[in-house]
N, C-alpha and C positions, 0 to 999 in steps of 0.2 A: 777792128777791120773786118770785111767781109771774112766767112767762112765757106768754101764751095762744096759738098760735098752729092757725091754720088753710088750709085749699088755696083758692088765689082758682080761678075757673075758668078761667082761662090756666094752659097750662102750664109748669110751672118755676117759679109767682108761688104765693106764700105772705104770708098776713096775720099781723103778729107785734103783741102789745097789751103795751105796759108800764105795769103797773096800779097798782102799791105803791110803789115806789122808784126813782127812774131808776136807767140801768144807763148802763155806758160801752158798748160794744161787745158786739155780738152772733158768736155763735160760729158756723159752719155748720159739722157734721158730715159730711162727705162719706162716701159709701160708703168703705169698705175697699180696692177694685181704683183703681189709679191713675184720679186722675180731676181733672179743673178746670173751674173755672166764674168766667165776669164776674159779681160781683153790682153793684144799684142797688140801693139802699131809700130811698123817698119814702115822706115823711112826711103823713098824712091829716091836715087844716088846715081845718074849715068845708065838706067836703066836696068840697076840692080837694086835688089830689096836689101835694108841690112835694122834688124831689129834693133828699137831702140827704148823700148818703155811695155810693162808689166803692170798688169793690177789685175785685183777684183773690185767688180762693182754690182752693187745690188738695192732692192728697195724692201724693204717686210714694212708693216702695219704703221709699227713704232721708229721708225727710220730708216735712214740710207746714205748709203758711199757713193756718189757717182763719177769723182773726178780718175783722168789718169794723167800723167805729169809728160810734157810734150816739150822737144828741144828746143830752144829758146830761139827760131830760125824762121825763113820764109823757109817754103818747100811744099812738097805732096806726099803725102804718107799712105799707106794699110791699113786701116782697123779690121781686127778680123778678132771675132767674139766668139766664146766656144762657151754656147750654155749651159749652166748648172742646177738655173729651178729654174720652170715654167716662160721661158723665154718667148712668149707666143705670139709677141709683135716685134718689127724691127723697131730697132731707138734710133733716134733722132740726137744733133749734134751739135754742142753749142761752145766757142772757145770762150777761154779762160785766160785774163791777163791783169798782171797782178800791176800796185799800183805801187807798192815801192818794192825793196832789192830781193828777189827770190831766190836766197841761198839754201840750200840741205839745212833739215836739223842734224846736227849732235843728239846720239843720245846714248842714255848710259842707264844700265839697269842695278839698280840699286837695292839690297837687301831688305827684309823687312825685320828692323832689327827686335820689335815687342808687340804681340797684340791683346787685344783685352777688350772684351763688350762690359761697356759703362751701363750703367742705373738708365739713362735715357733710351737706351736700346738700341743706340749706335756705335757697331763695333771700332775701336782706336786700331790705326796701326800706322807704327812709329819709325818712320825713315828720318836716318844721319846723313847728310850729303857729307863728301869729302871737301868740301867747301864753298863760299855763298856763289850760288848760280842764278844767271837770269832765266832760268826754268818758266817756259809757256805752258807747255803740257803734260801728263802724268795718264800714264796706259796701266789699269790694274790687270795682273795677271794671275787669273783664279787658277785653280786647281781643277774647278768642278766645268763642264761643259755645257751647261742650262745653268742661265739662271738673269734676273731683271729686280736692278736694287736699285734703291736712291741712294747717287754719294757725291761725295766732295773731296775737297783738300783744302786743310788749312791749317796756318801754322799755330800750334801750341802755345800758352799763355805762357810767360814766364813764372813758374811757381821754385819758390828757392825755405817754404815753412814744411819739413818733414815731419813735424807735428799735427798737421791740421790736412784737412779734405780737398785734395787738390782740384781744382775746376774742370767741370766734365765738359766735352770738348763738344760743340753741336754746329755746324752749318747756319750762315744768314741764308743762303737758297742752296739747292741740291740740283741735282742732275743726273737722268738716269743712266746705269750702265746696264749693258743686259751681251747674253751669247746664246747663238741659236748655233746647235753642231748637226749639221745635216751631212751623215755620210764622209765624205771629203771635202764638203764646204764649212766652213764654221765662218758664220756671221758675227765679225763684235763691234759694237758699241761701247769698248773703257775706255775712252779719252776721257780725262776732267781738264777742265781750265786751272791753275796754279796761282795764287796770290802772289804779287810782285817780290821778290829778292829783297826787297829794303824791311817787308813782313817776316822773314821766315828763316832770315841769318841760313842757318844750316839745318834747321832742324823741318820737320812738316808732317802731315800726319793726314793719313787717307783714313776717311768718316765713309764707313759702310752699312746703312739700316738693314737691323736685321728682321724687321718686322713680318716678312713674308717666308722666314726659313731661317736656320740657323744659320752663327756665321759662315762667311764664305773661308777657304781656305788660300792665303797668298803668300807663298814663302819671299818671292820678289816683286818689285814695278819696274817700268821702263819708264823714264822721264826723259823732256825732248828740249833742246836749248836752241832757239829758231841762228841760221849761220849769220853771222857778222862782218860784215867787211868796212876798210875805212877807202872810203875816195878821194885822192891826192891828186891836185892839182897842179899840175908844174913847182914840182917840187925841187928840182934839183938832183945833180948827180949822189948825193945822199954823201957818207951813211949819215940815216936818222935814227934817231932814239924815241920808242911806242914807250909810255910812264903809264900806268895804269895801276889799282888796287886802293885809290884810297875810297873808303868808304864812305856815308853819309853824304854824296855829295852829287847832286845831279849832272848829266850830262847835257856836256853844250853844244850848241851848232852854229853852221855858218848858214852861208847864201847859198852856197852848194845843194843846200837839202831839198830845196825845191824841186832841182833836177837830178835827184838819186837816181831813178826809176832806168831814165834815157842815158843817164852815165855811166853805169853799172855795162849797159851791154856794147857799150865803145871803149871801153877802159880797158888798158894793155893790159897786163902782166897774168897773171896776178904774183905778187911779191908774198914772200912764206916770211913771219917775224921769226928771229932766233930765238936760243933758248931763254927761258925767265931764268930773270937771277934779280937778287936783293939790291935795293936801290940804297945805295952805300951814306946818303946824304939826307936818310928820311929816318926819324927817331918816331917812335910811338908813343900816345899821350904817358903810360904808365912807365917810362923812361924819361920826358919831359919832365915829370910831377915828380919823381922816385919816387911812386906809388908801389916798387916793387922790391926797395931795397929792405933789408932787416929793417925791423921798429923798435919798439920799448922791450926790456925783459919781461918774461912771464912769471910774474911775483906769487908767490904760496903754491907754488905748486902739487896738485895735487892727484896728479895724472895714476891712473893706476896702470896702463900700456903703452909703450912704444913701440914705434915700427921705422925702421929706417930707411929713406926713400933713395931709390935708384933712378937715375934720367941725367940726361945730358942740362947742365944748366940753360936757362933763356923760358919761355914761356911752354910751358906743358899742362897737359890731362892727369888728373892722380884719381884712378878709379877706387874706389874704398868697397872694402870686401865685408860678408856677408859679419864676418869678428866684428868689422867697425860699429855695424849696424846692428850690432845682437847687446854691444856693451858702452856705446858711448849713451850718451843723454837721447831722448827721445826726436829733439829738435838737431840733433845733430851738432850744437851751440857750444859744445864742451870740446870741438877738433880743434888741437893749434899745431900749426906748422912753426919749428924751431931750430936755431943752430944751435952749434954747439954749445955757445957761451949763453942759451938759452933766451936769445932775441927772433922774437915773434916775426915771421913772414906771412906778408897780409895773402890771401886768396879769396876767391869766390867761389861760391855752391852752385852747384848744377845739377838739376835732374836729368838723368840720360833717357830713361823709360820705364818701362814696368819687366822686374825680374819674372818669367814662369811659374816658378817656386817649387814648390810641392803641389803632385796633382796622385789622385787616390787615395785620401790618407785615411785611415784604417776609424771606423767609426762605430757606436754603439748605437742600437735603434730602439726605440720603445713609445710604446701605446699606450699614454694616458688619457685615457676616455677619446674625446676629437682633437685631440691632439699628440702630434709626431713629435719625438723627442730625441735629435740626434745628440750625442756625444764624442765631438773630434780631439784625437787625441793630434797633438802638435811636436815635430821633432827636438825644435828646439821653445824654449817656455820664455825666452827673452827679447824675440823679433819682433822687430814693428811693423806686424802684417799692414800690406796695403790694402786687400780686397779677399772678398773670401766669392768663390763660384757654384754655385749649384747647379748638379745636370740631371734630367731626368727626361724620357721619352712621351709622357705624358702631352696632347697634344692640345687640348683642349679643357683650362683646368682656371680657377680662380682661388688664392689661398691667403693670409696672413701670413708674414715668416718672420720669424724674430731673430736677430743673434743674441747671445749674449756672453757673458764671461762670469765662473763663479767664484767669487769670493765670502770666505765665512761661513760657508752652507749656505749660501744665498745668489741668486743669479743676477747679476748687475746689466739691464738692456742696455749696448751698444746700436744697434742700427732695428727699426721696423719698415717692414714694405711689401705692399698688397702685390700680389705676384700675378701674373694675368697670362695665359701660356700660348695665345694669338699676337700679343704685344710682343712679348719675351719667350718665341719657343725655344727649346732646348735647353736653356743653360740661361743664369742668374746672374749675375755679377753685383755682391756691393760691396761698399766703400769701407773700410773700418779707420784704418790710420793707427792705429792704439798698438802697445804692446797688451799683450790677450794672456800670456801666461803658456800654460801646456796641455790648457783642455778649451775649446769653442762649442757651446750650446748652440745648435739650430731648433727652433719650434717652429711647425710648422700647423696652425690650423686649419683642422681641416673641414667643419663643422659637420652636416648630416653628410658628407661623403666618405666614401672610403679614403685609407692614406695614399697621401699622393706617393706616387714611387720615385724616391731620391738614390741615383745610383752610385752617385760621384761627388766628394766636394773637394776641390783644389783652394790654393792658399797662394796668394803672389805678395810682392811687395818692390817698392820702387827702387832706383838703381841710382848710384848718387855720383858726383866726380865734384872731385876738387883743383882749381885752377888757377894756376898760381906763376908768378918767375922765380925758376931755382937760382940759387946764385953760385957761383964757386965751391962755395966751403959745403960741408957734409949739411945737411939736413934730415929734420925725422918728425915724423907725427903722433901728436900726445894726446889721448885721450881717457875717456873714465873718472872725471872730475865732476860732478854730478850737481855740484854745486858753483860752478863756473856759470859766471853770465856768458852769453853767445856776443863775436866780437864784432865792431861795425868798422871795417876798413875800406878807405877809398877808392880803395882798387874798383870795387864796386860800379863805380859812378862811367869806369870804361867798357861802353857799351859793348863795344864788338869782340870784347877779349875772349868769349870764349868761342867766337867766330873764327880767331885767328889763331885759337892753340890747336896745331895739328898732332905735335909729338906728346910722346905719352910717358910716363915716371909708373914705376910700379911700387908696391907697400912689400917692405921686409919682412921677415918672421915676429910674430909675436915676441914681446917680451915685456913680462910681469916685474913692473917697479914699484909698485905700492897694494896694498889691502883694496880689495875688490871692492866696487862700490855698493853699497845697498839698494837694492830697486824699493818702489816706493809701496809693493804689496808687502813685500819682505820688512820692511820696516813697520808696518801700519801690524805687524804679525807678532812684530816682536813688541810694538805699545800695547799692543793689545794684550797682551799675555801677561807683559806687566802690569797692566791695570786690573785683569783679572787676580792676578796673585797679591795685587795691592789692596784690592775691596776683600779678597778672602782674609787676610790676615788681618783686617782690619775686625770684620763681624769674629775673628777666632779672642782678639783683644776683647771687643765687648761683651763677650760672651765671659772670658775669663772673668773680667773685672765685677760683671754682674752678676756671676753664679757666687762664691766664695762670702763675695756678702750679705747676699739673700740669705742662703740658710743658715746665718752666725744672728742676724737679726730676728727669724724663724725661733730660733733657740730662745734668746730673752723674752720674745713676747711667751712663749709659752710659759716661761721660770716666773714672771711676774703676774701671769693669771693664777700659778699657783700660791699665791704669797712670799715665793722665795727668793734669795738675794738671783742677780746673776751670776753668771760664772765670771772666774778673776778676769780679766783684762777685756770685757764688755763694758 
């Protein structure tokens, strides 16, 4: 519909008339040259003013804000702008009206529960929703007050082999965020768009390039859930029943939908649903299957720890602690969850994110000819480091860097990678996966330059949960079986299940039930050592065998060049 507007005689105040149609929000045009302004618009009421809407709005180079959100009514309002950069034409006014229901976002500011800059040069950072949401939008919230990245959001692959190189996470397109802090205005630009709910279960992950700076610092985000309402048509004196939660499963519509838009602002109530509670008559596929009840016993047992698990029976999280992951098998294949009579309960592996770890750890440096030779000493010699970091000031630099790990008096390479300090300033990030022992070699070549200066290296590794239905009876977790196949149960096959474990089981105290298992350096140490004492004793044999008779035959030949008998028993 028409928009009337005219100049009040203040400056900066403008009268706008919405005469036909309400509109949602009004647009200001800002001039072209960088420019911001606070607006107010109060609403004209009987001939009184009474404020009804707030914003800023502004335009810089690389974009602009310019809506402010306007009651959803005929009437005549105030705009009244209070400049903050370079206001030096007035704007011009255009309404805004939306085509289907314009409710408020929800939103909810979410922890950043792990971050970590991958090998590609785009920082991870790893948000847990409280559960699956239809999230539109995702607001990063730096730390730092300057700064223009390319980022994204996108939900993390399912990666369930703690043995192998988990998939480094990259953006199909980006989008930039940026913040300009002028004074008392701070311009931002972090909105990202969100991949649909049916991608991203619970989990999701803001891609931050860090190619123009180090990473940025974000302890939280704000995510935004757009408002929902259902339009009921002579319905009835009610009560009704709202059934909602089952997953996988698209939503339906009626003939109603056409006309949301115009129904939405004649529709009475609005009606508040009561509280959620469990729908008494809906079983879960892994209740359906008894996908969840005990299985076969665990035959040979071979476990060398147990831990006995705490949690209210039904579907839970079982976080496994840094022990799990220092002394079970590599691939994590060697966990079983058991009762007492020693019958197997199935579960599923879950990546949660990347542990911190160890950062600063205590290092040896040394100059062989063009090349850096650190020596990291490691706390514990039995982790299965995820990633190893390197930080260094140096701004502008091109190097070779090697890891490796020594075994035997010998360096065995685990990862190489040309380092490049425009692509990747500040700080390294790569991949190992491996357990490394209790020392990590960095080489770093530096060819005719001086050494590059490494100040820091930190150490992470990933963070694992196990997910399962307890049942009644006591259960506990067996590991240190080093020669246990890894188990394949059905459970599996229930997509959403670890969408829908909210409660959480914790791990008992240690406790040692069998002979520690051998790692596989430790073993390759002790063949080796017998193979060496087996070749010695072997040339000590040939030696014996062939010295004694050499000189007894030495003897006769010389007795018979003289003409003499030999000696008796030759």
């Amino acid at each position: 519909g028409p928009l009337i507007t005219w100049p009040d005689e203040a400056e900066h105040s403008h009268w706008v008339r919405v005469g036909e149609r309400p509109v949602d929000a009004l647009r200001v045009v800002l001039p072209p040259a960088p420019s911001a302004a606070r607006v107010t618009v109060h609403e004209l009421i009987d001939g009184d003013l009474s404020e009804v809407s707030t914003g800023l709005v502004w335009r810089i180079d690389s974009g602009e804000a310019l809506t402010v959100a306007l009651p959803p009514r005929l009437g005549t309002f105030l705009v009244e702008l209070d400049p903050q950069l370079h206001l030096d034409e007035e704007p011009r006014f255009e309404a805004i009206r939306t085509e289907g229901i314009d409710l408020p976002d929800e939103t909810l500011r979410i922890p950043v529960t792990t971050s970590r800059l991958q090998e590609n040069g785009w920082t991870r950072y790893d948000l847990e929703l409280p559960s699956r949401l239809p999230l539109t939008w995702l607001e990063a919230d730096p730390v730092e007050d300057l700064f223009s990245r390319d980022a994204a959001v996108v939900a993390p692959r399912p990666w369930s082999y703690p043995g192998s190189l988990p998939p480094a996470l990259s953006p199909n397109e980006s989008s930039t965020i940026e913040r300009l802090q002028l004074d008392e205005v701070r311009l931002d630009r972090t909105r990202l768009a969100v991949p649909p709910a049916t991608d991203h279960g619970v989990d999701l992950s803001l891609l931050i390039h860090s190619e123009s700076g180090p990473p940025l610092q974000i302890p939280d985000v704000v995510v935004g859930l757009p408002g929902q309402e259902l339009l009921v048509r002579d319905a009835g004196p009610g009560p009704h029943t709202l059934f909602a939660g089952r997953h996988g499963h698209s939503p339906r519509s009626s003939d109603l939908q056409f006309a949301a838009a115009e129904l939405s602002r004649v529709a009475t109530g609005p009606y508040q649903p009561g509280d959620r509670v469990p729908n008494p008559s809906h079983r879960p596929p892994e209740e359906l299957g008894d996908l969840g009840s005990p299985g076969v016993g665990l035959e040979r047992d071979r476990s060398t720890f147990v831990r006995a698990i705490s949690g209210e029976p039904g579907l839970v999280r079982i976080p496994v602690d840094l022990h799990v992951l220092t002394h079970a098998r590599a691939d994590l294949g060697d966990l079983r969850l058991v009762t007492a009579d020693g019958r197997q309960i199935a579960y599923v592996l879950s990546a949660v994110g990347t542990v911190p770890g160890w950062t600063e750890l205590p290092f040896e440096r040394t100059e062989q000819g063009g090349t850096s030779v650190l020596e990291v000493t490691l706390p514990e010699p039995n982790l299965l480091v995820g990633g190893v970091t390197l930080h260094t000031e140096a701004p502008l630099f091109r190097r070779g860097v090697r890891l490796s790990q020594p075994r035997g008096g010998v360096l065995s390479l685990m990862r190489s990678y040309t380092w490049v300090g425009s692509e990747a300033p500040g700080a390294l990030s790569l991949d190992v996966h491996r357990r490394v022992g209790d020392t990590l070699v960095v080489e770093v070549d530096n060819g005719d330059d001086a050494p590059l200066p490494l100040h820091q290296v930190d150490v992470d590794w990933s963070s694992w949960e196990l997910v399962a239905v307890l049942p009644e009876e006591p259960v506990e977790l067996r590991y240190g079986d080093l020669a246990r196949e890894a188990p394949a149960y059905d459970l599996r096959l229930v997509r959403d299940l670890v969408v829908r474990a909210e409660a959480t089981a914790s791990l008992g105290e240690v406790e040692e039930v069998g002979p520690r298992p051998v790692a596989f350096l430790d073993r390759a140490l002790v063949f080796g050592g017998v193979g060496v004492l087996g070749v010695g004793l072997l040339v000590l044999t040939v030696l014996l065998i062939r010295g004694a008779p050499a000189g007894q035959e030495d003897a006769d030949a010389e007795a018979v060049t003289a003409g003499e008998d030999p000696p008796s028993g030759a």
